[in-house]
C-alpha positions in Angstrom: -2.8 39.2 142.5 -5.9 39.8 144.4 -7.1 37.4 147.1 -9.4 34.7 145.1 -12.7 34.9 147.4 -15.1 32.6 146.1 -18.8 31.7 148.1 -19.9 28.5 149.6 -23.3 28.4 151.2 -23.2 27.6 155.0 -25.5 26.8 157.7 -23.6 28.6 160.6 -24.0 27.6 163.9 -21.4 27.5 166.7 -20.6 23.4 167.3 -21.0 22.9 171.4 -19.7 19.6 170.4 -15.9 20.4 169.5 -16.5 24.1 170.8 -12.4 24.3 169.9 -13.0 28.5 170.2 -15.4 28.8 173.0 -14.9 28.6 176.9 -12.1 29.0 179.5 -8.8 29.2 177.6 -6.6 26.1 177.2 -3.9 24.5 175.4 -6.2 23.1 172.9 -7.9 26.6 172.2 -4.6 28.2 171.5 -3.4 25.9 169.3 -7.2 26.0 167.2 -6.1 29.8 167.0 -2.7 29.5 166.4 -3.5 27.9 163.5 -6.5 29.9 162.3 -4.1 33.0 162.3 -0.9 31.3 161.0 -0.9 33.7 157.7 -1.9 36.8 159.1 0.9 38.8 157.5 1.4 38.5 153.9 3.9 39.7 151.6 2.3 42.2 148.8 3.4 43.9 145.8 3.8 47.3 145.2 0.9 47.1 142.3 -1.4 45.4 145.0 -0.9 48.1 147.5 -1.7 50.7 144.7 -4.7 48.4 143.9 -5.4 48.6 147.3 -5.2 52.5 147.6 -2.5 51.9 149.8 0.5 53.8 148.7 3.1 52.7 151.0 3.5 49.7 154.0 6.2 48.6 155.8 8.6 46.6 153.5 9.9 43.2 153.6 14.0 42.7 153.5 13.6 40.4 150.7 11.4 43.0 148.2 7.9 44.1 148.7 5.7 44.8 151.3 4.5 43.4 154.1 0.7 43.8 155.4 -2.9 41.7 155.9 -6.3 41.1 155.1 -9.2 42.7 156.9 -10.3 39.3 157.9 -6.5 38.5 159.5 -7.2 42.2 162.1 -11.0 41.0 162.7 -10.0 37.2 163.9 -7.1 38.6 165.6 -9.8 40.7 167.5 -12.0 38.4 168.4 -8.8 36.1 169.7 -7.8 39.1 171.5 -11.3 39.7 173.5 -12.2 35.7 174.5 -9.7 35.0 177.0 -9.7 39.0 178.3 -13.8 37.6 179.0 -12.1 35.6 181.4 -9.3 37.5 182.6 -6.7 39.9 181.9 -3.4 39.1 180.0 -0.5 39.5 183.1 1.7 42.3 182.9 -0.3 44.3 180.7 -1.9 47.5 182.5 -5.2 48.4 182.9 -4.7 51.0 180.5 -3.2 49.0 177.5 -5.8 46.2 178.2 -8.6 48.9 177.7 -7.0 50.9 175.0 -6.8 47.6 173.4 -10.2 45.8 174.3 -11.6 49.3 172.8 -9.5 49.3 169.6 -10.6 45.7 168.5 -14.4 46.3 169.4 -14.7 49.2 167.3 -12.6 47.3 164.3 -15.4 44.3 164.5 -18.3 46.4 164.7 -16.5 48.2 161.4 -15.9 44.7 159.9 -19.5 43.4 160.9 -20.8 46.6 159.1 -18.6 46.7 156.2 -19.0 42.8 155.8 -22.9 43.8 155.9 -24.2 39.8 156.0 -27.3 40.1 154.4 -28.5 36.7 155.1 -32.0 36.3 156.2 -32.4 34.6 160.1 -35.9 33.5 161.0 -37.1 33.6 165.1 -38.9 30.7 167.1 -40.3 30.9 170.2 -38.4 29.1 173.3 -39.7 27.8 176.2 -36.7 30.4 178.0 -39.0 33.9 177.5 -42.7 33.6 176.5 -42.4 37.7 175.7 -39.6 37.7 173.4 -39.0 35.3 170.4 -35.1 33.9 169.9 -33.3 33.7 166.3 -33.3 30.5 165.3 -30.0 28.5 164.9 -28.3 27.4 162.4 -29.1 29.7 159.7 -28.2 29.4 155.8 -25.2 31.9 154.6 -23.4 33.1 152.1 -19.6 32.2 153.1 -16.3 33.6 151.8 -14.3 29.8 151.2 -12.0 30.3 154.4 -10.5 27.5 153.6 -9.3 28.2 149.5 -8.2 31.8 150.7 -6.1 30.7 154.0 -4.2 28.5 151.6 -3.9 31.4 149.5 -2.5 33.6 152.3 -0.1 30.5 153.8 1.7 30.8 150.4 2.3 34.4 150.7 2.8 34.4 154.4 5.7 36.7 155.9 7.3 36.9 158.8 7.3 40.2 161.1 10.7 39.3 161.8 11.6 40.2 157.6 10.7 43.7 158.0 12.8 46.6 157.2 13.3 48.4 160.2 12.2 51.8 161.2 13.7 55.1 159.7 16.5 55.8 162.1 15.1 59.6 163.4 11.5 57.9 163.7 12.2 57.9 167.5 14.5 61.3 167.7 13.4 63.4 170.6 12.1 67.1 168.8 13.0 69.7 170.8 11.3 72.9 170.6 
């Protein structure tokens, strides 16, 4: 069954009174995204992938597929880039950190542009730069109910740990 999105109109503005996402990471922040992203994988049916244009995913021990939501990979991005704001995640190289600070950059701006928010913001002037007028905050959108589909996707959540495992000569050495 497809994911039932349905629209509620918002005034979005970040909340620097419970700002539960923003600042140095602590306890409190990774439980707030612990829970945000507690159905990221999902289990799917073979019809959905088709409906999907998906032909194939990885498949779950217990029948069907396993996979996600393009909104599951874009929060899991933006997770993924607040505390490497702040510093890097320990034993992970340089290289991997970049590879992967790159990787989830180009997947939101491909969200942001996909997602295409249409809303209208307005500007004000601020007292902070006489030459350039600021967007005024909070402005009126157009909101997928985050809360009505995250139920949705906690009722078909799957664990990565149900997965069939990989083809057995995925990781043969070919020898020329």
């Amino acid at each position: 069954a497809p994911a039932p999105v349905s629209y509620v109109n918002k005034w979005l503005k970040g909340d620097p009174d419970t700002p539960k996402f923003l600042g140095l990471p602590r306890p409190e922040m990774d439980e707030a995204w612990h829970e945000l992203l507690s159905a990221t994988a999902i289990r799917l049916s073979s019809e959905e992938l088709l409906l999907a244009n998906n032909a194939t995913s990885i498949e779950h021990k217990d029948g069907g597929y396993v996979g996600g939501l393009g909104i599951s990979h874009s929060l899991h991005c933006v997770q993924f880039m607040h505390p490497e704001y702040y510093y890097g995640k320990e034993g992970q190289s340089w290289d991997e950190l970049f590879m992967h600070a790159d990787h989830c950059l180009e997947s939101l701006r491909l969200a942001v542009m996909c997602q295409a928010d249409v809303s209208v913001y307005t500007l004000k002037w601020t007292p902070h730069n006489r030459y350039k007028p600021a967007v005024k905050v909070p402005q009126p959108h157009a909101c997928v109910d985050w809360r009505a589909l995250h139920e949705w996707m906690a009722g078909r959540s799957a664990s990565l740990d149900d997965v069939v495992g990989p083809p057995e000569n995925m990781f043969e050495v070919v020898r020329g």
